[in-house]
BAFI-909777 format. One record per residue (C-alpha): residue number from 1; x, y negated, z. Coordinates in steps of 0.001 Angstrom, whole numbers, plus 500000, padded with zeros to 6 digits. Layout:
# residues N
r num=NUM	east=X	north=Y	up=Z;
...
***
This chain:
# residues 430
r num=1	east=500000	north=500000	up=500000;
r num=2	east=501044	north=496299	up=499031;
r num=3	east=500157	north=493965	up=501875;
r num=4	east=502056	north=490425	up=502193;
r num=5	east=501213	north=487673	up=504277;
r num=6	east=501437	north=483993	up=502859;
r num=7	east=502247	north=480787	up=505737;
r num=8	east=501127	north=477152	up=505362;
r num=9	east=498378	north=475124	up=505066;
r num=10	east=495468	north=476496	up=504389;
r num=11	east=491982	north=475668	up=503446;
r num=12	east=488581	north=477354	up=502998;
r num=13	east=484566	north=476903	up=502526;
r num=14	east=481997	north=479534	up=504937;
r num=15	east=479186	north=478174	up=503604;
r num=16	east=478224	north=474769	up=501578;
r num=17	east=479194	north=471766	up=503593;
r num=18	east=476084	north=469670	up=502937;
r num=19	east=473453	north=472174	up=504660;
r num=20	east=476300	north=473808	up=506969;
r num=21	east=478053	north=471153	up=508362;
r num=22	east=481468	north=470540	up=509027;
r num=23	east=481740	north=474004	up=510681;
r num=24	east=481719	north=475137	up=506970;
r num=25	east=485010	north=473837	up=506425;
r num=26	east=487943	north=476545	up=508035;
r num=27	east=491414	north=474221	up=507836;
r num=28	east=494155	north=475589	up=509194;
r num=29	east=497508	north=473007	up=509031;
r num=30	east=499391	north=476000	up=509833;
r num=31	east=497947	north=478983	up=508643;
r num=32	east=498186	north=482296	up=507284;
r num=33	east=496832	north=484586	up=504300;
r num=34	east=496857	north=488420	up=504830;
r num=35	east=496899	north=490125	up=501470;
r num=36	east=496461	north=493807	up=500668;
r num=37	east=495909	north=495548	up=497765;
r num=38	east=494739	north=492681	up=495889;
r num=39	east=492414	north=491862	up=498817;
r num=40	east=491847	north=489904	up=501911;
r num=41	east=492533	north=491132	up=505212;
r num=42	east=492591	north=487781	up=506787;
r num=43	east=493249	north=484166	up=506881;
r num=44	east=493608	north=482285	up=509620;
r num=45	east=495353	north=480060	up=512320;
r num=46	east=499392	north=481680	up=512512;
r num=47	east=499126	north=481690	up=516075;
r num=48	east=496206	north=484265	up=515478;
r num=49	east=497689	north=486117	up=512416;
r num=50	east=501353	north=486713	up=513733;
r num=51	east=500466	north=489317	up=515958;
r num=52	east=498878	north=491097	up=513307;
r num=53	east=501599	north=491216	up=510678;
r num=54	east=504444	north=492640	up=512433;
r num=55	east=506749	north=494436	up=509784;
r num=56	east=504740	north=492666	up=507032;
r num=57	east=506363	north=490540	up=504737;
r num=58	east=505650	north=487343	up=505105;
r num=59	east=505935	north=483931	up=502790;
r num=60	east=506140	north=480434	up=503782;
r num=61	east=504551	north=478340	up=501055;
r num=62	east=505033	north=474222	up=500847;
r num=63	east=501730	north=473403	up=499870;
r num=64	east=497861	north=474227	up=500522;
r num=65	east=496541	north=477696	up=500022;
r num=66	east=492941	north=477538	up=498669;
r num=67	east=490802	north=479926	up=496841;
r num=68	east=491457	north=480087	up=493335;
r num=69	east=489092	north=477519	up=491217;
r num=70	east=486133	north=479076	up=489290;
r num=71	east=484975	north=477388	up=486381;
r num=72	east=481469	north=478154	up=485868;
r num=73	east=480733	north=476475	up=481915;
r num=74	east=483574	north=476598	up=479770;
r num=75	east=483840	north=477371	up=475873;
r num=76	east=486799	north=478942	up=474800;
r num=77	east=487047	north=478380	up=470863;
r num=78	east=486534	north=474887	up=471288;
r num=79	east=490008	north=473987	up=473461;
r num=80	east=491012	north=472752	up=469749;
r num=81	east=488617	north=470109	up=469571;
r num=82	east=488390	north=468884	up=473107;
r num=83	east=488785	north=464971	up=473110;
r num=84	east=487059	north=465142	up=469401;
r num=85	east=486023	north=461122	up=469705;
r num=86	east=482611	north=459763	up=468889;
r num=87	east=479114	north=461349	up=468258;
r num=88	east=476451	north=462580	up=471045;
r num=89	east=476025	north=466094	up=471506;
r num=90	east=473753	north=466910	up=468404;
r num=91	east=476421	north=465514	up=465786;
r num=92	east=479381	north=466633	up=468138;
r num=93	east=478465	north=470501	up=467135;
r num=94	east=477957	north=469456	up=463428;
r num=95	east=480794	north=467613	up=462680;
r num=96	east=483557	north=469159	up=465186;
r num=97	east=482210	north=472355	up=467149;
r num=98	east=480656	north=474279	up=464109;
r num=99	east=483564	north=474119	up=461902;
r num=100	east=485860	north=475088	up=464581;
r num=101	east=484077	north=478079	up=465652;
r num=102	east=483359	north=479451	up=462086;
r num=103	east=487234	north=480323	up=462465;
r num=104	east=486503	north=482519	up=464606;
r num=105	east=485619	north=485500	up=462170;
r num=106	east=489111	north=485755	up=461805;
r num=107	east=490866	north=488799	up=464665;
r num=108	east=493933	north=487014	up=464754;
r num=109	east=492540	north=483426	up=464902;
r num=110	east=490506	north=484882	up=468657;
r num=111	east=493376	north=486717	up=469886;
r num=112	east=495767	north=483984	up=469889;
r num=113	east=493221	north=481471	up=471292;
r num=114	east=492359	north=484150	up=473852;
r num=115	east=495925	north=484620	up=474941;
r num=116	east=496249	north=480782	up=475208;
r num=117	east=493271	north=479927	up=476597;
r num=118	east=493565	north=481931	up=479301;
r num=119	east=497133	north=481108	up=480165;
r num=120	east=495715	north=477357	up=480660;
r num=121	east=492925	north=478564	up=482756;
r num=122	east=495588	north=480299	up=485245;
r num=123	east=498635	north=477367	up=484959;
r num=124	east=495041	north=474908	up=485765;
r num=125	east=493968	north=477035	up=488926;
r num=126	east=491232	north=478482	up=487531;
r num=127	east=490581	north=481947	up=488466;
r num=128	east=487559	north=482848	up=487151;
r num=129	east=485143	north=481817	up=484510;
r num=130	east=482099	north=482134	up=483183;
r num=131	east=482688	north=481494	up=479329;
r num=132	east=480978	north=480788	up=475816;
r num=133	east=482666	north=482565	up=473145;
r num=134	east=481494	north=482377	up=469282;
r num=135	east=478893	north=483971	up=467250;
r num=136	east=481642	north=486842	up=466312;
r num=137	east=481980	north=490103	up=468104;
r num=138	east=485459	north=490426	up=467370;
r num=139	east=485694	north=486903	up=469448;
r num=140	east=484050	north=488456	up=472353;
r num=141	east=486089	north=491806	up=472119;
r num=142	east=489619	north=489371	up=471888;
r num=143	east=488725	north=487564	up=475000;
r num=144	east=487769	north=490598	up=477224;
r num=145	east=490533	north=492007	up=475685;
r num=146	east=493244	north=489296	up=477041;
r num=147	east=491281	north=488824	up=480553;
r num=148	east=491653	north=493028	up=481240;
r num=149	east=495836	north=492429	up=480105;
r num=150	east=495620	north=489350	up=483372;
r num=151	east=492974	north=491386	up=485693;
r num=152	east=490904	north=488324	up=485918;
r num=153	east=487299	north=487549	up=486717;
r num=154	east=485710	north=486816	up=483878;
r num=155	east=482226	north=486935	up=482430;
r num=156	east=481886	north=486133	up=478866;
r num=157	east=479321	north=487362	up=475875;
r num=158	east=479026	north=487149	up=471982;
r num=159	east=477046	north=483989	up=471107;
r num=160	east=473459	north=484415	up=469975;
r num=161	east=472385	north=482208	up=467079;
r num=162	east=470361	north=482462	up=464153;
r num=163	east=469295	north=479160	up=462702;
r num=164	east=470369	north=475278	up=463239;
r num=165	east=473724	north=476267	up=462545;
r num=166	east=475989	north=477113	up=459291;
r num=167	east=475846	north=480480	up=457548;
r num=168	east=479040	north=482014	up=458780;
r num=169	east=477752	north=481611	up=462255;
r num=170	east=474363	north=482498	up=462073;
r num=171	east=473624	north=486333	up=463222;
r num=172	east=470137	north=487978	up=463183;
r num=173	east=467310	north=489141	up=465858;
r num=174	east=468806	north=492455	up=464719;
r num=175	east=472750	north=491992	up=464683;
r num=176	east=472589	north=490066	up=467588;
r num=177	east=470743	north=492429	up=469959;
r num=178	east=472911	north=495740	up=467925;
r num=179	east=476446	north=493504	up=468943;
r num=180	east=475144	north=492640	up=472016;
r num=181	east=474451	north=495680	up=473420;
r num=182	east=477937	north=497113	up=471648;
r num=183	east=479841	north=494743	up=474009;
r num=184	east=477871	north=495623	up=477131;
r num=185	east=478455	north=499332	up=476875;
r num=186	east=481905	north=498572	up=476462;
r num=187	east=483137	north=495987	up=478672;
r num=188	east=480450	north=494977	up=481303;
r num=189	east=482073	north=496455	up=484881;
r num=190	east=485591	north=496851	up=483358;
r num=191	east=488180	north=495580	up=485570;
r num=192	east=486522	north=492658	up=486356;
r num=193	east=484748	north=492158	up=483511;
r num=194	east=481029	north=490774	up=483405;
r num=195	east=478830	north=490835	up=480717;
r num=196	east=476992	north=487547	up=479692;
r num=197	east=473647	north=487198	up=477125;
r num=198	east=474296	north=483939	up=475521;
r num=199	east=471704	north=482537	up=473165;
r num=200	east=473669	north=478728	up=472563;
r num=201	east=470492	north=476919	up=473107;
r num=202	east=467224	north=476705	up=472167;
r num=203	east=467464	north=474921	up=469044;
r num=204	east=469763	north=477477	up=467494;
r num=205	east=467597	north=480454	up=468151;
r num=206	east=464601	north=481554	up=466993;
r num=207	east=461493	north=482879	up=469058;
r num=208	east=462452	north=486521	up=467973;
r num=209	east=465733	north=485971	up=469198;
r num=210	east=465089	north=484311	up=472319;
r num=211	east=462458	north=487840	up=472784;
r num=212	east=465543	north=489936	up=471583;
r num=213	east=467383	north=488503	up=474408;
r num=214	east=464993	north=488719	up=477157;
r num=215	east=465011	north=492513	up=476499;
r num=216	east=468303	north=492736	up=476824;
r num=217	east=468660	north=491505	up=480291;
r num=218	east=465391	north=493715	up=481196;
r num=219	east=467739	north=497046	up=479750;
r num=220	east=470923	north=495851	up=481571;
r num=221	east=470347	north=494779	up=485363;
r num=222	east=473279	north=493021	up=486918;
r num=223	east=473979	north=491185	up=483579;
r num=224	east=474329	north=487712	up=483432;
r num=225	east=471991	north=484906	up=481161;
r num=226	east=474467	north=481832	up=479870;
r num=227	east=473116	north=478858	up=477931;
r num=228	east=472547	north=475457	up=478342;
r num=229	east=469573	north=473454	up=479087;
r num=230	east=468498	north=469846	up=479055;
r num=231	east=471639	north=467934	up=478240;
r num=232	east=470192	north=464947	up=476406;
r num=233	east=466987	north=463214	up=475224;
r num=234	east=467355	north=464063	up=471219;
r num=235	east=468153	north=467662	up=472806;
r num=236	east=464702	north=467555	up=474564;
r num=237	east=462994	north=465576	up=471625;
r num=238	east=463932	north=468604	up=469257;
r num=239	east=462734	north=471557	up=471804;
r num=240	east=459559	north=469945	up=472251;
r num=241	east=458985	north=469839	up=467958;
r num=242	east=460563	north=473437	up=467686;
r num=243	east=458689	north=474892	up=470575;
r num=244	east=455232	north=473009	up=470626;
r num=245	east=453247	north=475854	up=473008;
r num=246	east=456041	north=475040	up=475964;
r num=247	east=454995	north=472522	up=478686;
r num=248	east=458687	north=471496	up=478852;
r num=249	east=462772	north=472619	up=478024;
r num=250	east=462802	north=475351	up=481297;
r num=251	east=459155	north=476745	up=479883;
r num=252	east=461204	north=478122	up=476498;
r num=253	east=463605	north=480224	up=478915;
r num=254	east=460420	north=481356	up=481491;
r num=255	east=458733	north=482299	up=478267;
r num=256	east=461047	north=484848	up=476650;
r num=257	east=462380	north=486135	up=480371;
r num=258	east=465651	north=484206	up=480892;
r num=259	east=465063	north=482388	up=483640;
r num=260	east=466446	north=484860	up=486111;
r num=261	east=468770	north=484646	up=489396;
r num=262	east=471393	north=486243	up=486966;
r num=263	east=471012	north=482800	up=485011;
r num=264	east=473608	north=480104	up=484646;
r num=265	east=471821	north=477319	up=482797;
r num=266	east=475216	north=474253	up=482030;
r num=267	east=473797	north=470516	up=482309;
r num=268	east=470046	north=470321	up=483735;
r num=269	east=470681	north=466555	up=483924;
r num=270	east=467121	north=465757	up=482728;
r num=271	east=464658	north=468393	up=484544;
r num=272	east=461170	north=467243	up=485666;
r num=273	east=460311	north=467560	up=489767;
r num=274	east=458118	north=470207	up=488384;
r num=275	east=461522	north=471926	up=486413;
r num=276	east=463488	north=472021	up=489242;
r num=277	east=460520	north=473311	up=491128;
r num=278	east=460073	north=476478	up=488700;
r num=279	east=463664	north=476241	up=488581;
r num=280	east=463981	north=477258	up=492312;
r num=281	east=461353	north=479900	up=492394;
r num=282	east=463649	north=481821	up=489478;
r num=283	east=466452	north=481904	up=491543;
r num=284	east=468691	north=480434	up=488329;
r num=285	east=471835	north=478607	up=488929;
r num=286	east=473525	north=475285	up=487081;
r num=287	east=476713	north=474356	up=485845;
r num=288	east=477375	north=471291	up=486993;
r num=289	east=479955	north=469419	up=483709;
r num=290	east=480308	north=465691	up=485238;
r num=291	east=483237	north=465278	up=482437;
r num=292	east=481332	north=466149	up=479415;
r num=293	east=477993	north=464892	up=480511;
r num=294	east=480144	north=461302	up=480667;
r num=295	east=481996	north=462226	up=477253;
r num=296	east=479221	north=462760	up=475145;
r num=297	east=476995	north=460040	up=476849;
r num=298	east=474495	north=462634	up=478174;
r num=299	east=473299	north=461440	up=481796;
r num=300	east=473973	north=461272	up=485082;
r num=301	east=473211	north=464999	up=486791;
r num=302	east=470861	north=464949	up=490223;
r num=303	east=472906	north=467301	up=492756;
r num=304	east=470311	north=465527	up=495334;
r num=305	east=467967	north=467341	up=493552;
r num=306	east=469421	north=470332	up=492929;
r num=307	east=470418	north=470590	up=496095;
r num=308	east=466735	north=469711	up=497715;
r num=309	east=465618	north=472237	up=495469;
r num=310	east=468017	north=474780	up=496799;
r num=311	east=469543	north=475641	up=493413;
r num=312	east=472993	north=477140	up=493517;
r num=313	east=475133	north=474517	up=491624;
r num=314	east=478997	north=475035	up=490041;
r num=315	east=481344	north=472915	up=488523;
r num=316	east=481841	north=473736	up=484935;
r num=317	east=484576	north=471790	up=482814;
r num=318	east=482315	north=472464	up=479612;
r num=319	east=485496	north=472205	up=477173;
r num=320	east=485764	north=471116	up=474644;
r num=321	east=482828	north=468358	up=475493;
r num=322	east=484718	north=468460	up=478593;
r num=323	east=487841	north=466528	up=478604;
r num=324	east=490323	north=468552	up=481097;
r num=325	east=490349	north=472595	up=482082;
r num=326	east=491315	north=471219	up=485469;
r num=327	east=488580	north=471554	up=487999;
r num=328	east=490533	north=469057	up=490235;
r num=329	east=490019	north=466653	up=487438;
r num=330	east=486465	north=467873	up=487273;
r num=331	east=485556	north=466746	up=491179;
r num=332	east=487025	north=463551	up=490526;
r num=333	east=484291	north=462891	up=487636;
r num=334	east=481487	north=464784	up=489639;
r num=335	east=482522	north=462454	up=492697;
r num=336	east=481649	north=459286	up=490227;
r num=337	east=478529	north=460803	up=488783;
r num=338	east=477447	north=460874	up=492316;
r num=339	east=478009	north=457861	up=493130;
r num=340	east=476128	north=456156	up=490508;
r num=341	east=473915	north=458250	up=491658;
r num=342	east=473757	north=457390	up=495259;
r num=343	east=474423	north=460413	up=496447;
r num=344	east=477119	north=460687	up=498225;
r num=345	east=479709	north=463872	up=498796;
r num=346	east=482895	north=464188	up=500657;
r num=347	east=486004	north=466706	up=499781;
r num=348	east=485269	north=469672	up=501336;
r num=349	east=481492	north=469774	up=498817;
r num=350	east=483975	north=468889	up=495708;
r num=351	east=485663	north=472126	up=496690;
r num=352	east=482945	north=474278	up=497696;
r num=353	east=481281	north=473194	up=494186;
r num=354	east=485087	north=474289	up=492454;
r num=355	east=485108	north=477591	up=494799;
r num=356	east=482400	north=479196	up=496991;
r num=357	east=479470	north=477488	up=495853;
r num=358	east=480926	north=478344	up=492442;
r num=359	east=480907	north=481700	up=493323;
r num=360	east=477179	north=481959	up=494545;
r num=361	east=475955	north=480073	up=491173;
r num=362	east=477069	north=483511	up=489515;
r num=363	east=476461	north=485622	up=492124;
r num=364	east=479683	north=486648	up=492552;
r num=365	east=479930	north=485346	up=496244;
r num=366	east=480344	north=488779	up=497791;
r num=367	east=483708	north=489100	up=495534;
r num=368	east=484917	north=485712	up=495434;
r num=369	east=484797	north=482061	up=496664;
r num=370	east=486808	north=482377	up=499527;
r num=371	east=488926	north=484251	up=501712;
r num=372	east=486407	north=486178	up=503828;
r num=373	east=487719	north=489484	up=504683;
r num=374	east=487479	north=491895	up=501510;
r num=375	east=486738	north=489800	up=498958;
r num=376	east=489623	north=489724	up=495915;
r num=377	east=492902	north=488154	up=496727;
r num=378	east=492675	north=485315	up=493866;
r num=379	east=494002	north=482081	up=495407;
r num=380	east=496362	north=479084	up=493976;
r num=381	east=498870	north=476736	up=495847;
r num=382	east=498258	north=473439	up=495835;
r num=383	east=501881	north=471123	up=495567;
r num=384	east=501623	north=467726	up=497607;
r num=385	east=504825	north=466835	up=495287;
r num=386	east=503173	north=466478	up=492540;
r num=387	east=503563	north=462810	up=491573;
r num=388	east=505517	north=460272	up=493909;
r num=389	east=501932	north=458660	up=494140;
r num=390	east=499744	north=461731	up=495365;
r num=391	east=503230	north=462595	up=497795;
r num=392	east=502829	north=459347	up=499339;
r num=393	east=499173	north=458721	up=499357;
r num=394	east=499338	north=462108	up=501202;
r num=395	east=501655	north=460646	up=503812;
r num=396	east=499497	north=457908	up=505179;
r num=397	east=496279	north=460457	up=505158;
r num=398	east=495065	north=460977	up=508654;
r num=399	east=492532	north=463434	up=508476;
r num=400	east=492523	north=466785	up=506560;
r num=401	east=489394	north=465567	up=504619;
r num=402	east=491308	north=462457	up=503525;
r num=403	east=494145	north=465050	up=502203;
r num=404	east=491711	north=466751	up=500230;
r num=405	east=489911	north=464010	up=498627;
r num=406	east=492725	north=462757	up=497545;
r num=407	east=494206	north=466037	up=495722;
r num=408	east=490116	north=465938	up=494361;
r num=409	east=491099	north=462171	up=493321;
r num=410	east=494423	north=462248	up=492016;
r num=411	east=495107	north=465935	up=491224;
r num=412	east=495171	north=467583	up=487895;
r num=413	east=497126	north=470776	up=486429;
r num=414	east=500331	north=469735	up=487290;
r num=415	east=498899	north=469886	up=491470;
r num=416	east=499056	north=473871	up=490919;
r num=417	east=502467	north=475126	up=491960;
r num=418	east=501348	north=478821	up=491779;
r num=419	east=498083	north=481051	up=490867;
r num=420	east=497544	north=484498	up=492522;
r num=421	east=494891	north=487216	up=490540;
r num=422	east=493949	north=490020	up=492925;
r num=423	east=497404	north=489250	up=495083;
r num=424	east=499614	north=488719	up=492305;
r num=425	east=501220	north=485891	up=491271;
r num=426	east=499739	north=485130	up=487261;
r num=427	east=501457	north=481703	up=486900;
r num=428	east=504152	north=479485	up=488779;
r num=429	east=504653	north=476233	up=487324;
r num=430	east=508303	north=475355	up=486457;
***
């Protein structure tokens, strides 16, 4: 057995800070990380820890352990195109995300973006990731491919589209449902694989499709539902032409099944009370994308209401609409977004949104999201060195929220000294 313990400062989330108070926070300025067999044994004060770990190996690290980031809205073939300028989100796909994506027929062209993409994920702290591939099996079957090499977390699914889009990404009812269920039987529960159904949005599927889907998260419990959902007004405008019989966006999902606690739905910036509402009883989760939301000019998204509501909310970078894979980057925009919202949220809910609360919006929370005894060993190091500005903005803090908030504030990639996937170390930063 492999078991190693790792010293220093760490920090993680029991529960979500805004309904659990500050007792949901565990900091420990000198602290300690059991790790065995890619797992937690135990973190803790090292006063409490070091009698446990006689004759274990243990590591002092100069920095802050915290769980590894989980990005819960990201879209892998479109890391060529992020900070594509101009357009809202309907001419955005047209004139930058279709054309990239239609590459994506190519086996070569997905395994190299694959093998990069993920690198960035790890070198950015992200340790898990819900993700949109393309319309293309072979896409799909590249990027499982690459996360079973890295034993990562990942949940991922072929794209489901068969109108509003060009030819060579347009699949059928048929082909769709046929690939679909292909890529379940072979990677769903692999490693740590996960299965997603991913039908882009309504616009680009038809009702047959949108049917075809719903049956294929009735067939395969435990999958996961991945789309995206009230992003902008000529968004909503267009769903309420295409799908005249729906009362509103969410009714399209409820209609053909997909509205399920397995559900991730990215944006939900404009829901109704009476959304959110319907929203709650389904048990579905958001992806909360505070960087592409600004970007693209979408809106402002409510996490007052999401949270009154109860919803399960995660941050989501949403590349390449989303301007940075870093999820440290990521608070500091959903920190903004709040504000002009007048709500306001403190560090340790910009992390449980990155980590725990992450976790829960894909129902992972029982693997994941912190370091609870048990739960997978994936965990980064955060470097107070990073920049002579963070270094001595960190000097002056006097609190260990104030630390936090301002690696949420000023942090970005280059904050991540090291990334750990089930206990071993997947990147160290030069």
């Amino acid at each position: 057995m492999s078991r190693k313990a790792y010293r220093g400062a760490l920090l993680h989330l029991l529960g979500d800070p805004a309904v659990d108070g500050p007792e949901a926070a565990a900091v420990f300025d000198d602290g300690a990380l059991v790790v065995e067999d890619g797992h937690v044994v135990e973190a803790a004060a090292w006063d409490a820890i070091a009698p446990h770990v006689a004759g274990t190996p243990v590591e002092r690290v100069d920095g802050l352990i915290v769980p590894g980031f989980i990005d819960t809205h990201v879209h892998f073939p479109q890391l060529d195109i992020i900070a594509a300028p101009g357009a809202r989100l309907l001419e955005w796909l047209s004139n930058y995300t279709f054309p990239a994506e239609e590459r994506f027929a190519h086996r070569d062209v997905a395994q190299e973006a694959a093998r990069f993409f993920l690198d960035q994920l790890l070198a950015h702290g992200t340790t898990t990731a819900l993700v949109f591939s393309t319309v293309h099996k072979v896409a799909a079957d590249a990027l499982f491919e690459q996360a079973l090499a890295r034993n990562m977390r990942l949940v991922t699914g072929k794209v489901l589209m068969d109108r509003g889009a060009p030819p060579g990404l347009c699949d059928t009812p048929e082909t769709g449902f046929v690939e679909s269920r292909a890529l379940i039987r072979q990677w769903h529960g692999k490693g740590r694989l996960g299965y997603a159904v991913t039908p882009r949005f309504a616009l680009t599927s038809s009702p047959d499709q949108l049917e075809m889907a719903g049956r294929l998260l009735a067939e395969n419990p435990g999958v996961h539902m991945h789309t995206h959902l009230s992003e902008n007004h000529e968004e909503l405008t267009a769903v309420r032409r295409v799908y005249p019989d729906c009362a509103d966006y969410f009714a399209v999902y409820e209609k053909y099944g997909l509205a399920t606690r397995h559900s991730v739905f990215a944006h939900c910036i404009h829901l109704s009370d009476g959304e959110w509402a319907r929203f709650a009883r389904a048990g579905s989760n958001v992806a909360f994308c505070p960087t592409s939301n600004l970007f693209l000019g979408s809106g402002l998204f409510d996490l007052g209401a999401a949270q009154k509501a109860h919803v399960h909310v995660g941050l989501g970078t949403d590349v390449g609409g989303g301007t940075s894979l870093s999820l440290l980057q990521t608070m500091n925009e959903a920190y903004k977004v709040c504000q002009l919202r007048r709500h306001a949220v403190d560090a340790f809910k910009l992390f449980y949104l990155a980590t725990l609360g992450a976790a829960r919006a894909l129902g992972l929370d029982d693997r994941i999201g912190n370091f609870a005894a048990g739960k997978e060993a994936d965990f980064i190091v955060l470097d107070a060195n990073m920049s002579p500005l963070l270094k001595r903005r960190l000097a002056v803090a006097k609190t260990a929220a104030e630390r936090l908030f301002a690696f949420a504030m000023l942090g970005d990639d280059r904050s991540v000294a090291r990334t750990y996937v089930a206990g071993e170390l997947a990147y160290r930063r030069c």
